[in-house]
C-alpha positions as CSV (number, residue, x, y, z in Angstrom):
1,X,67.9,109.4,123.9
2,X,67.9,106.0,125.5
3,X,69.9,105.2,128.3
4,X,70.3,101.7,127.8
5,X,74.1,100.4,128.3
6,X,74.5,98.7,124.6
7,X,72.8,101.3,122.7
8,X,75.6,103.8,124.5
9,X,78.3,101.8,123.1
10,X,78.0,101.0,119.8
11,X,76.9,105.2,119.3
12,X,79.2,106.4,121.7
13,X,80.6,109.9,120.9
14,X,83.9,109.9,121.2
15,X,86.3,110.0,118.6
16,X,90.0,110.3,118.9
17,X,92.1,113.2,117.9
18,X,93.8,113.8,114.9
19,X,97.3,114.5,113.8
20,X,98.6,111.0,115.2
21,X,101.6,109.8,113.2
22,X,103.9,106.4,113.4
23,X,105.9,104.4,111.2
24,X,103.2,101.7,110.8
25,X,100.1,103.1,108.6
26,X,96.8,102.8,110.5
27,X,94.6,99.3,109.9
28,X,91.6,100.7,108.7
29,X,88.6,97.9,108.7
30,X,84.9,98.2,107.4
31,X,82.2,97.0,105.1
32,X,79.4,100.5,105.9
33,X,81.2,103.3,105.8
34,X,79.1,106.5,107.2
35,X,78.2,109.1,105.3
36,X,76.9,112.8,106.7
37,X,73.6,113.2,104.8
38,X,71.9,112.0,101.5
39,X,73.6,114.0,98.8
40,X,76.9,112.4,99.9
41,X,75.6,109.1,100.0
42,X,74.3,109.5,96.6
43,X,77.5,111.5,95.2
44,X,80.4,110.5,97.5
45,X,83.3,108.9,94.3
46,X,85.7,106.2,95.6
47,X,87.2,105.3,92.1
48,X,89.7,108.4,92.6
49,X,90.6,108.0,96.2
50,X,88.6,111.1,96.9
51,X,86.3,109.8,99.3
52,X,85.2,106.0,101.1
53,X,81.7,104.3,99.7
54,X,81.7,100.8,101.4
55,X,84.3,99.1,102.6
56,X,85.2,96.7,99.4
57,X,85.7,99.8,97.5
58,X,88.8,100.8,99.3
59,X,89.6,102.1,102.9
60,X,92.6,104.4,104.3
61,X,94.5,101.5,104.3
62,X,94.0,99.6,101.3
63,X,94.5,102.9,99.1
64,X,97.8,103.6,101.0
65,X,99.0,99.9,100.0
66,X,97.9,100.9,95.8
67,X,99.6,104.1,96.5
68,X,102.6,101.8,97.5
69,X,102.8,98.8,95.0
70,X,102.2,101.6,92.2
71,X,105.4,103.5,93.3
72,X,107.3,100.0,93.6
73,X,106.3,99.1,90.0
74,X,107.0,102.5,88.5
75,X,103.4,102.7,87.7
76,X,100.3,105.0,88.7
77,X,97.3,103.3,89.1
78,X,96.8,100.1,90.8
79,X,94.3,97.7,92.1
80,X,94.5,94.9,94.7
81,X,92.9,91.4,95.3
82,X,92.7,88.6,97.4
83,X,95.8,86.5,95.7
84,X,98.5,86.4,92.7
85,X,96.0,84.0,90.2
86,X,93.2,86.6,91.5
87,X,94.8,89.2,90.0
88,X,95.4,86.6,86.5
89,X,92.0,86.5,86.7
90,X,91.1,90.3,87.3
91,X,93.2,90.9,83.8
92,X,91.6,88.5,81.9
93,X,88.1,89.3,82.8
94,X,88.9,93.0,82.2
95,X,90.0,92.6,79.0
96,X,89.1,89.4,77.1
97,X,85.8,88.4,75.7
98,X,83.9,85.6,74.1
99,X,86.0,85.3,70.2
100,X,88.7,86.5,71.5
101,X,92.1,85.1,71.4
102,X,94.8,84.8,74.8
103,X,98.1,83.8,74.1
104,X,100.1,82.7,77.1
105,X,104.0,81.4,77.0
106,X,104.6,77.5,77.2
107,X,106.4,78.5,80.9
108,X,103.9,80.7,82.3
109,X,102.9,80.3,85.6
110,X,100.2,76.6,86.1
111,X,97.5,78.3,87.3
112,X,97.3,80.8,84.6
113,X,97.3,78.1,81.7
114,X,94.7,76.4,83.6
115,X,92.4,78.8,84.3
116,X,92.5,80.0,80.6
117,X,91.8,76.1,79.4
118,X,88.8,76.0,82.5
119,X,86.9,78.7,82.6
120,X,88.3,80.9,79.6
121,X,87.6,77.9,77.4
122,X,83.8,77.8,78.9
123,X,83.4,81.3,77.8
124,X,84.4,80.9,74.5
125,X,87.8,82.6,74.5
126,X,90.8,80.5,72.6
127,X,94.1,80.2,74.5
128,X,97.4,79.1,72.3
129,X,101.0,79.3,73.6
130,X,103.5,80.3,72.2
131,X,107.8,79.6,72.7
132,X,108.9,83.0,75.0
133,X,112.4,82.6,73.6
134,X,111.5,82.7,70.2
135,X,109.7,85.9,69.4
136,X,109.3,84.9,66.2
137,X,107.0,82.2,67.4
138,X,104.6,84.9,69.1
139,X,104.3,86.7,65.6
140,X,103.1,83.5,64.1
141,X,100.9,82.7,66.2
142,X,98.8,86.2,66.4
143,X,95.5,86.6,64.2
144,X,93.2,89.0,64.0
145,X,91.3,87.5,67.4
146,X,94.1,88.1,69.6
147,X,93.2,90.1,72.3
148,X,95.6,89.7,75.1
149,X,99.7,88.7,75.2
150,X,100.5,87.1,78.9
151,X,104.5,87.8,79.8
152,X,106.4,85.7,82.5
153,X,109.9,87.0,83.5
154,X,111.8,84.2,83.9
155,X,109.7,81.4,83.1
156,X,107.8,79.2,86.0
157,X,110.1,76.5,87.2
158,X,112.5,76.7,84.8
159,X,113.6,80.1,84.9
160,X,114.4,80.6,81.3
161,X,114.8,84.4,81.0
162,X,113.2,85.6,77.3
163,X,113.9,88.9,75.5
164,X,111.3,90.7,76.8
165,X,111.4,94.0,74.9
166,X,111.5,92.2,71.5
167,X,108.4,90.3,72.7
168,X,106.4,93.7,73.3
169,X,107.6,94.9,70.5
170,X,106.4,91.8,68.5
171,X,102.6,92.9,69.7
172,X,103.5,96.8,69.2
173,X,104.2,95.8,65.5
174,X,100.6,94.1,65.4
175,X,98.9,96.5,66.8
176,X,100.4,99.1,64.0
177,X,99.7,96.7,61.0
178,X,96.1,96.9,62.5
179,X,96.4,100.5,62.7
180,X,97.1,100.7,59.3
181,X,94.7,98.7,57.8
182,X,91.8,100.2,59.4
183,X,93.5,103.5,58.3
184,X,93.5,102.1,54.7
185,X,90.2,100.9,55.0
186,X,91.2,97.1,54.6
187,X,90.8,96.0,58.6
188,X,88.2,95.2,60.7
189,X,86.7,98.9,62.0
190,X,86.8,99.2,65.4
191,X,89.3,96.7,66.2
192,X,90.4,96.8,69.2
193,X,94.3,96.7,70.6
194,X,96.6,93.8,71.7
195,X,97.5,94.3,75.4
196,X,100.6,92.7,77.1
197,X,100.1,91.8,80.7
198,X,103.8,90.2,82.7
199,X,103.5,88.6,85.7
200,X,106.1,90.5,87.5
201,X,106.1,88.4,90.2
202,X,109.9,87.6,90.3
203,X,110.9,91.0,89.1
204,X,108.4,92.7,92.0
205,X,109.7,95.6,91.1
206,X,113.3,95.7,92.2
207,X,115.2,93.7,89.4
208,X,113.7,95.7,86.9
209,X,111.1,98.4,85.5
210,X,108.4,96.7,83.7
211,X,106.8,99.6,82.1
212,X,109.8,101.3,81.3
213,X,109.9,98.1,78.7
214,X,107.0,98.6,77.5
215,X,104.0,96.7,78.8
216,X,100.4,97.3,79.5
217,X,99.6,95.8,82.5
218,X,102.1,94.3,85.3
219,X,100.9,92.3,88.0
220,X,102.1,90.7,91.1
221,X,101.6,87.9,93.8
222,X,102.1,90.5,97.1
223,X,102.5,86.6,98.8
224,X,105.5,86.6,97.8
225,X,108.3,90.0,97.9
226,X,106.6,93.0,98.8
227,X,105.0,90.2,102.2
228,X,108.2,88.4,102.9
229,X,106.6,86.5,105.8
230,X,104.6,83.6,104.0
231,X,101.4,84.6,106.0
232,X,99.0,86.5,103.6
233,X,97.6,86.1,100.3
234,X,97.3,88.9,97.9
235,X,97.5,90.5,94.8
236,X,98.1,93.4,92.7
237,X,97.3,94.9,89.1
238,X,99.5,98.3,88.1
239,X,99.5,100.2,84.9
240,X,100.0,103.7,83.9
241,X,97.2,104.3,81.8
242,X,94.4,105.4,82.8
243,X,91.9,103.9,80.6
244,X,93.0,100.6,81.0
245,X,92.9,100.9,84.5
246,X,89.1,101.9,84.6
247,X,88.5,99.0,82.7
248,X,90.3,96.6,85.8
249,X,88.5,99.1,88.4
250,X,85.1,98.4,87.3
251,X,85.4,94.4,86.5
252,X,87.4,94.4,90.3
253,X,83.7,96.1,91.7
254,X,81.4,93.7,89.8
255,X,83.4,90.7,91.0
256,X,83.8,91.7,94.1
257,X,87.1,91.6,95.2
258,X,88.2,93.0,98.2
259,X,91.3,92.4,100.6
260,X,91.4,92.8,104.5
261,X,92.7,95.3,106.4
262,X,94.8,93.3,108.4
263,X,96.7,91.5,105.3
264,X,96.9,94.9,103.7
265,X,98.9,95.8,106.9
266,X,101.3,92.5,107.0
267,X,101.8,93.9,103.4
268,X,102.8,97.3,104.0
269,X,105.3,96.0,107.2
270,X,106.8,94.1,104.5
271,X,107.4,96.6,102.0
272,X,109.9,99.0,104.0
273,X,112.8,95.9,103.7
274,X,111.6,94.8,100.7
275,X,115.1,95.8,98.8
276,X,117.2,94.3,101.2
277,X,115.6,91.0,101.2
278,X,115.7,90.6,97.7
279,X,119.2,91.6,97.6
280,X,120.1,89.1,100.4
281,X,117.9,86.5,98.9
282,X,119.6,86.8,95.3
283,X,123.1,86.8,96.9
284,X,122.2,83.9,98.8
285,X,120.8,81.8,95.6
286,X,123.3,82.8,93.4
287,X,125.9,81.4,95.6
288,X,124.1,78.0,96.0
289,X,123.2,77.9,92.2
290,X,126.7,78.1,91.8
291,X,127.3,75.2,93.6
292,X,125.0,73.1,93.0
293,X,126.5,73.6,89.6
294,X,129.9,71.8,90.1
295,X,128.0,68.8,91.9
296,X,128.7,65.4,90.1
297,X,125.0,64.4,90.6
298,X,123.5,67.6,88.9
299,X,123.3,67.9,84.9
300,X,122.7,71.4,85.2
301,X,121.3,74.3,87.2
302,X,118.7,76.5,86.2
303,X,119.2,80.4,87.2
304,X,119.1,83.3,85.2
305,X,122.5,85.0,86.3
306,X,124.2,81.5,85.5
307,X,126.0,82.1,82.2
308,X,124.7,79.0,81.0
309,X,121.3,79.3,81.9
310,X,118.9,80.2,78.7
311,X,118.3,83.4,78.3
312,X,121.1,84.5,80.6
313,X,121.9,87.5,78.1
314,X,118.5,89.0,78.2
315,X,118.2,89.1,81.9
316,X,122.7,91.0,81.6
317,X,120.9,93.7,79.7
318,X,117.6,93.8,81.4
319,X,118.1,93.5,84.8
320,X,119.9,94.1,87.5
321,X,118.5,91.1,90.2
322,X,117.9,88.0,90.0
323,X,115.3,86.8,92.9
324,X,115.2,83.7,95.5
325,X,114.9,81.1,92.9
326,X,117.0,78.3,91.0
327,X,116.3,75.0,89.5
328,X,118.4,71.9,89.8
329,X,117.9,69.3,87.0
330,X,119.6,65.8,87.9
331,X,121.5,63.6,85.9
332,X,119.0,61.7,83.6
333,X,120.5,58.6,85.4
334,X,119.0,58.9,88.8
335,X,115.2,58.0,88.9
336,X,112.2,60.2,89.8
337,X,112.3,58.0,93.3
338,X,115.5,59.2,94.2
339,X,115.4,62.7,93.3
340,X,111.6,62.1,95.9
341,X,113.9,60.7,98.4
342,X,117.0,63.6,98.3
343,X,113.6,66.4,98.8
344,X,113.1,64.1,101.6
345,X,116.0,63.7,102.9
346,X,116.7,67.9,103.1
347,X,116.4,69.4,106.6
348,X,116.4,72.7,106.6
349,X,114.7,73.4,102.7
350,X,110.8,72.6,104.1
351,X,108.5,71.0,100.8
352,X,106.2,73.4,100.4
353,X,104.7,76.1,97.6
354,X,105.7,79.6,97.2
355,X,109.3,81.4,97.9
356,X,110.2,84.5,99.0
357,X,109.5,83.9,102.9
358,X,112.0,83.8,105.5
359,X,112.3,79.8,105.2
360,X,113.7,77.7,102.3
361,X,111.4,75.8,100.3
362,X,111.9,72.9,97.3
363,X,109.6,71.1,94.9
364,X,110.1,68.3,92.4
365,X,108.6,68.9,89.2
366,X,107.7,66.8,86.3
367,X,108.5,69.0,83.4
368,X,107.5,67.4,80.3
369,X,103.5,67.1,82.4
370,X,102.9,70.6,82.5
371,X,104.4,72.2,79.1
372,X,103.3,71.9,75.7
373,X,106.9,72.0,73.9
374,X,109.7,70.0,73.9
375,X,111.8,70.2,77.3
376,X,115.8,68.9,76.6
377,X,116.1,67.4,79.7
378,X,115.7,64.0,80.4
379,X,116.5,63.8,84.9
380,X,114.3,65.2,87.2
381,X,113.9,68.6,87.9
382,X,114.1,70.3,91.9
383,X,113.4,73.7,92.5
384,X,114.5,75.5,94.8
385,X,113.4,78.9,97.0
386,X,116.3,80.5,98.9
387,X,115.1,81.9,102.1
388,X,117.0,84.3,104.7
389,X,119.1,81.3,106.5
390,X,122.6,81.1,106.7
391,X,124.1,80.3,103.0
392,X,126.8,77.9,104.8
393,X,123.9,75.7,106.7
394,X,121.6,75.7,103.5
395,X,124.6,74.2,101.8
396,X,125.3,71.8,104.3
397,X,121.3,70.6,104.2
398,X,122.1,70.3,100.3
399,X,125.0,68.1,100.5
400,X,124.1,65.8,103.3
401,X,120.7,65.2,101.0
402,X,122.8,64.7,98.1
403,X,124.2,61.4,99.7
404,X,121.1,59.5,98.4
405,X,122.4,59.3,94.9
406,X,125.7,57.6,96.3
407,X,123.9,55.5,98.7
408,X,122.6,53.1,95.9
């Protein structure tokens, strides 16, 4: 055996003791992972957590964090990858294929709608969106190519909350008529099932229980809630069936997804507080929602708990949270400039992407530039992520910003 100084290093003998046991899980990092001899190289099975092939197939640590985000969305089986539109994309590579048919709601999430009219479209899949608070719409619209029904609970930006059961059950009803005709001998043999995938983002979990409403798949931006610090990117898949979720396990090896070890960790410190933040959070944005409401220069406020906030009867029966976020539309009055110059103006609320970090974040958004259907409002939209400061200072950031409309 060679003596040499660097050789004895990298094959050094020791190894630590078992048994040791803290609150933190252990940050587990590797791309070769050993094995003892050839057979268990060559029969060693990673896709049930049994054992470690290579270090993008899963480590101690990224298989505690599936265990984890399963268990938060009352799931069994989940997959993780290096953002939230990663995991968009892990769904719809899974499951969608040239003919086939995606149908996406006018609100969903940017990304999503523009991945689906980039690189969807270039593989000769069909995207069409439909009205989420019109169900009826989502019937129309599904033919015998529809493949795959995206869900957003509430809607991106403007936070319209739609009745998600009825929407499942809108797709459960297609997928019986298909049943039925191939049963009869009058559909297409072999057809294959409508799946409904929600981005669960808002919900992460905590406001409701996605499966227990009847989706397929739920997934999740882990940048946002189950992170809490706005310092890692990730993502997650979930679902409790276990043929759909071989289908995501194998598409998630040939791609290539992996995450670190060490934004796997930030992840699990989050999770622990991960209730109480979102409580906090939602107490905290429903009380500024609130007042933004009576302001003279806002037309209305955006925020599913509001009373007057579309859909506000679907999220009474459905949940029981309400997240970070709330929109602010102006008074049709006020130009896109000065709306600009109130986000300026704010001190505290930092312009920026994202939400559910420990700092309060706003946007201005230009509606009627990124939907499809018609959008009622005619003043400039602002929305807002509620962070963990004091309720009393965000407010009084709000209302010394909301001078520029008087200072005209």
């Amino acid at each position: 055996m060679t003596t040499h100084l660097s050789t004895q290093l990298i094959h050094h003998p020791y190894a630590p003791p078992s048994g040791f046991e803290a609150v933190a899980p252990g940050v587990h990092k590797a791309s070769t992972v050993f094995f003892d001899n050839v057979h268990d190289l060559r029969h060693r099975e990673w896709r049930d957590k049994s054992g470690y092939t290579y270090g993008l197939h899963g480590t101690p640590t990224t298989f505690t964090l599936e265990e984890r985000i399963a268990t938060l969305e009352g799931g069994r089986y989940c997959v993780l990858v290096p953002s939230g539109l990663a995991a968009v994309g892990l769904v719809d590579m899974a499951f969608l294929r040239q003919g086939d048919e995606l149908l996406i709601p006018d609100n969903a999430y940017g990304p999503n709608k523009s991945l689906a009219e980039g690189e969807l479209k270039g593989w000769g899949i069909t995207t069409r969106y439909y009205d989420p608070m019109r169900p009826t719409d989502l019937a129309r619209l599904i033919t015998p190519a529809t493949r795959l029904v995206w869900l957003e609970v509430p809607g991106s930006i403007t936070l319209e909350y739609p009745d998600l059961p009825a929407l499942v059950q809108v797709v459960q009803q297609a997928n019986q008529a298909r049943t039925d005709e191939q049963t009869n001998g009058s559909g297409i043999t072999g057809s294959r099932p409508i799946l409904t995938a929600l981005d669960n983002t808002w919900g992460a979990g905590i406001a409701f229980q996605a499966f227990d409403l009847g989706v397929d798949i739920s997934m999740q931006a882990l940048t946002k809630y189950p992170s809490g610090g706005a310092d890692v990117l990730m993502g997650s898949v979930v679902t409790r069936n276990e043929v759909l979720h071989h289908s995501l396990l194998m598409t998630h090896m040939r791609v290539g997804h992996g995450v670190a070890g060490n934004d796997a960790e930030l992840v699990l410190r989050g999770l622990p507080s991960i209730a109480l933040r979102y409580q906090a959070q939602d107490q905290a944005t429903r009380t500024l929602a609130q007042w933004m409401q009576q302001r003279p220069e806002v037309a209305c406020v955006l925020h599913p708990a509001l009373s007057t906030s579309p859909g506000h009867a679907h999220w009474l029966r459905d949940a029981k949270a309400a997240a970070c976020l709330f929109s602010a539309v102006f008074q049709p009055q006020y130009s896109q400039a000065q709306v600009d110059a109130f986000c300026d103006r704010l001190k505290l609320f930092r312009l920026g992407w994202s939400w559910a970090g420990p700092i309060s974040l706003c946007a201005p958004y230009d509606v009627p530039s990124i939907r499809k259907g018609h959008w009622p409002h005619a003043g400039g939209l602002v929305r807002f992520a509620i962070g963990l400061e004091s309720v009393e200072d965000l407010q009084a950031d709000l209302e010394q910003a909301l001078q520029v409309f008087s200072a005209v």
